[in-house]
C-alpha positions in Angstrom: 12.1 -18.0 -6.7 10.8 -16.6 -3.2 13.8 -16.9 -0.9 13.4 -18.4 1.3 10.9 -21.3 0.2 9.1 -22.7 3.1 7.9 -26.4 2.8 5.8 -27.9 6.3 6.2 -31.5 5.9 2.6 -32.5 8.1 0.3 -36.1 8.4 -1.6 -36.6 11.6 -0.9 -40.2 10.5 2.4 -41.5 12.0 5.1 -43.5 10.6 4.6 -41.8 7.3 8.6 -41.2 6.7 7.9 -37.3 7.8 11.2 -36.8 9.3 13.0 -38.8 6.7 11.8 -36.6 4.4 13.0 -33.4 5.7 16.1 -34.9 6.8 16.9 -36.5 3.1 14.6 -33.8 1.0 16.9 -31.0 3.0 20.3 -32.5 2.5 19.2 -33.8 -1.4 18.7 -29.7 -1.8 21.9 -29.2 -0.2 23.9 -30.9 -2.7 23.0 -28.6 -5.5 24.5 -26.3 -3.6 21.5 -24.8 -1.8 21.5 -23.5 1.9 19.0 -25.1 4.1 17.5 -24.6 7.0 15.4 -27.6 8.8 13.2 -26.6 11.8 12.0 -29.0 14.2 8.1 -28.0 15.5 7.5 -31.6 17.4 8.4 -31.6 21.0 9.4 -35.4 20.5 12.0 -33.8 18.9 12.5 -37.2 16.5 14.2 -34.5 13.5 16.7 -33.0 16.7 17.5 -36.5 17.4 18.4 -38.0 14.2 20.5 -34.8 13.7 22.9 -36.0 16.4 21.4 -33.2 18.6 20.7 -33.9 22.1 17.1 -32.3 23.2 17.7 -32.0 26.8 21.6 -30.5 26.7 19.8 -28.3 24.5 20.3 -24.3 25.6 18.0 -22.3 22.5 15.6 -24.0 20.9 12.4 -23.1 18.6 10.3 -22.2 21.4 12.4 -19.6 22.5 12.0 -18.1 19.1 8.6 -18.1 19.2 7.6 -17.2 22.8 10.5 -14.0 23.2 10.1 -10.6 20.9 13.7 -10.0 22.4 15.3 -13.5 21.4 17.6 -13.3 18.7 16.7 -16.0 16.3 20.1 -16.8 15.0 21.1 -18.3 19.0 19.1 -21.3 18.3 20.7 -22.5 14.8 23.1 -25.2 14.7 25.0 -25.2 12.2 25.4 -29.0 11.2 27.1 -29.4 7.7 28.5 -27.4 5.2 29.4 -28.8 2.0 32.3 -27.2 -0.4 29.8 -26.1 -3.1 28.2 -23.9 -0.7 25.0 -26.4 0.0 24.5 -26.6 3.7 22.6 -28.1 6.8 21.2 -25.8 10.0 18.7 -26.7 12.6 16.4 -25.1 14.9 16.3 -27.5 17.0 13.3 -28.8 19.3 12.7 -30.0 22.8 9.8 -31.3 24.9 9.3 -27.9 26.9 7.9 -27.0 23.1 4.5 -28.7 25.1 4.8 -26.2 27.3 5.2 -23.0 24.9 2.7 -24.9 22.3 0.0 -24.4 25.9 1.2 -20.5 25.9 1.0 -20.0 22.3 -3.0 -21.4 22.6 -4.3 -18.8 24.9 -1.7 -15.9 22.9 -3.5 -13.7 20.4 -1.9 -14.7 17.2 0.0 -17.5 18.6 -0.2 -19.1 15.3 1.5 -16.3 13.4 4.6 -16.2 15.5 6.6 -18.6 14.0 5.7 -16.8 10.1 6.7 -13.7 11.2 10.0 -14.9 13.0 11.1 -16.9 10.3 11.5 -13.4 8.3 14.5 -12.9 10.3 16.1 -15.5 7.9 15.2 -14.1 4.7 18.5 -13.6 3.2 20.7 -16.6 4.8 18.4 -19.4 3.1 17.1 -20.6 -0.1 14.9 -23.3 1.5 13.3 -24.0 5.1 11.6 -27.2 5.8 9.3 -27.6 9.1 9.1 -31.3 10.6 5.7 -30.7 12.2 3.9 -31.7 15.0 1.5 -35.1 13.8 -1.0 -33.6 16.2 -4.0 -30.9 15.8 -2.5 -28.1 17.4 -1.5 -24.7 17.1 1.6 -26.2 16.5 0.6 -27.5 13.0 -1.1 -24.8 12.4 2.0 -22.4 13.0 3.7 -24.8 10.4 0.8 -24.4 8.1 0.7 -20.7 8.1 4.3 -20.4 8.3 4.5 -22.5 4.4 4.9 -21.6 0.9 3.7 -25.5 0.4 2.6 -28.4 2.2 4.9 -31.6 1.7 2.1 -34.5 2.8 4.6 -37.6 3.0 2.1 -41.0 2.5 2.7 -44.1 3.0 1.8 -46.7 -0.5 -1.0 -48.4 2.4 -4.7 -47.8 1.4 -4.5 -47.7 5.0 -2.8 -44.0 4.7 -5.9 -42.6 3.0 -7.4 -41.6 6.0 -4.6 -39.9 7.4 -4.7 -37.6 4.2 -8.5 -37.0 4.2 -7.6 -35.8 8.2 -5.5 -33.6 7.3 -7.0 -32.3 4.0 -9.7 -31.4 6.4 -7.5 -29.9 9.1 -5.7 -28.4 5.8 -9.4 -27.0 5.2 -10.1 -25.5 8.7 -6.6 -23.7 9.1 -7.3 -21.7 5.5 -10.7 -20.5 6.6 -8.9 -18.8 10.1 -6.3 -17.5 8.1 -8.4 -16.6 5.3 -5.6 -18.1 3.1 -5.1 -20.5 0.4 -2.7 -23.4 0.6 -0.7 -25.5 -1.4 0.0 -29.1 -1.0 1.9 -31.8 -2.6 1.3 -35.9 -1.7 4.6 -37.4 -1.4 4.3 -41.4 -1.8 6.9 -43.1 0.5 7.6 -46.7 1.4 6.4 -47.9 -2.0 7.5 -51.5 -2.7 6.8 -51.9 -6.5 6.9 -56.0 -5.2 3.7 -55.8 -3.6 0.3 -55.4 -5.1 -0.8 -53.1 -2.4 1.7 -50.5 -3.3 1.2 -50.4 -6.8 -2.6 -50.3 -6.3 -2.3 -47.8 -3.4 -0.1 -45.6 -5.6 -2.3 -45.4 -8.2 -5.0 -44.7 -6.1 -3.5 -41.5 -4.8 -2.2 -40.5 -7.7 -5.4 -40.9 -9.9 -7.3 -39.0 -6.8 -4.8 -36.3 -6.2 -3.9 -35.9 -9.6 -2.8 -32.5 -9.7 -1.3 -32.3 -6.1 1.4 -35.1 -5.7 4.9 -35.4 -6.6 6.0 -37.3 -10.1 8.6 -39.0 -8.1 8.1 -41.6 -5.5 10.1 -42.9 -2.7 11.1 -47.1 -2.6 11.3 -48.8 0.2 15.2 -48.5 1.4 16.9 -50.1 4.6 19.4 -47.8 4.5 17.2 -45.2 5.7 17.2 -47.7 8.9 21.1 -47.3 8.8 21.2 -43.6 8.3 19.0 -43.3 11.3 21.4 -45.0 13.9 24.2 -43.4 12.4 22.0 -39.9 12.9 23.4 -38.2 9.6 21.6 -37.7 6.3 21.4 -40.8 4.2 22.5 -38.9 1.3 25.4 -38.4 2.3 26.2 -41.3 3.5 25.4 -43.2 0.3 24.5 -40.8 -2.4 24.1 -43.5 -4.6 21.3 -45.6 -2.9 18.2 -46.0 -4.2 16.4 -44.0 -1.1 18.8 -41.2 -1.7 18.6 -40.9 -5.4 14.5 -40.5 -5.0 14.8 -38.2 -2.3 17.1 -36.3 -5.2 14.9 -36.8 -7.8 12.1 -34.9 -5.7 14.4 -31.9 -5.2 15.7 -32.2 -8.7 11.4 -32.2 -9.3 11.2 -29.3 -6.9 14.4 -26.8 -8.3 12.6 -27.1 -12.1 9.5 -26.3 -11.0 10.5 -23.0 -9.0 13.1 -22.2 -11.0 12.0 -23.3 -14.7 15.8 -25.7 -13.5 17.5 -22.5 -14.2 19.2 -22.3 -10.8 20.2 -26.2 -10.7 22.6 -26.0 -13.5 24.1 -22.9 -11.8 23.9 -24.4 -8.2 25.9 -27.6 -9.5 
């Protein structure tokens, strides 16, 4: 496997479960014993926040990293847990003077290369980075974009959510033909309530549709996630054994095999 792997978890549509997923994806790899790194690219800072990190006391942050050649890229990470089988948590965290940096970046030649070529600087301290990008169109998503291995697109089981993912296919689209690149996505289905007709329908849907580009695994409907929230730590380990916890696991178990042919899991156990 590439070290590090770089997933950008993007949807233009909102209340998706974006930042739940790189919060619980990030600490699900993390209890195999992989080291993580989650970087926050929103300036509403929602991944800083639920990470116990307060924006504003904030003195590094991403922008700095992508706006200085001279900034040392290790200032900004906070380290925020280490677990004793060598899996751990670190965040670049995010603020909202990234508006103002994301304005500079715009007009920069290359702006939307910076944070690729910055992220090297981590090659050999990670196995996995996940970016909590900015919903918007901006070179903010596109720096997430270009910055990925592979394109986590969290959706909601709402027919509803099928617009957000033929937005972003098409933003998805755009950003490949400036870059002159091909990428990689995955649908992620999340919120699915296997009570309702309109989930099971609406996961069929985008399963049938995006047959060879979504996840096997799915993510139910879980209040705890509203608990792990105001608690700001990692529902995973908080209860490891919860149903939103053990499908977050189930897509990294999905994710390790398919990298790693689930060579590296047994080790990493």
């Amino acid at each position: 496997m590439k070290a590090p792997y770089i997933f950008a978890t993007a949807n233009q549509k909102g209340g998706v479960g974006k930042t739940t997923t790189v919060i619980t994806l990030g600490s699900s790899l993390s209890v195999f014993g992989f080291r993580v790194l989650l970087v926050d690219l929103d300036p509403q800072a929602s991944l800083t926040n639920h990470l116990a990190v307060e924006p504003e006391k904030l003195e590094c942050y991403v922008g700095d990293l992508m706006i200085s050649d001279s900034f040392n890229p290790a200032d900004a990470i906070i380290n925020k847990y280490r677990l004793k089988n060598g899996g751990c948590i670190d965040l670049l965290p995010s603020n909202i003077n990234l508006a103002r940096i994301e304005a500079e970046l715009s007009i920069s030649k290359g702006g939307g290369l910076k944070l690729r070529e910055k992220l090297k600087f981590f090659k050999n301290s990670y196995d996995y980075i996940i970016i909590d990008s900015s919903p918007a169109l901006s070179v903010l998503l596109i720096s997430a974009v270009a910055a990925s291995d592979e394109i986590i697109i969290p959706v909601m089981a709402d027919f509803l959510s099928a617009r957000g993912v033929d937005l972003l296919l098409s933003t998805i689209t755009k950003i490949e033909k400036a870059l002159d690149t091909k990428c990689t996505y995955r649908l992620l289905i999340t919120m699915f309530d296997r009570r309702t007709n309109s989930s099971l329908k609406s996961a069929d849907y985008f399963k049938n549709k995006y047959r060879n580009n979504h996840f096997s695994g799915l993510i139910n409907i879980d209040t705890k996630f509203r608990d792990a929230s105001l608690i700001k730590k990692p529902l995973t380990y908080i209860d490891i054994h919860s149903r939103g916890a053990l499908d977050y696991i189930g897509v990294a178990r999905e994710i390790i095999n398919g990298l790693d042919g689930g060579d590296n899991e047994g080790d990493k156990k």
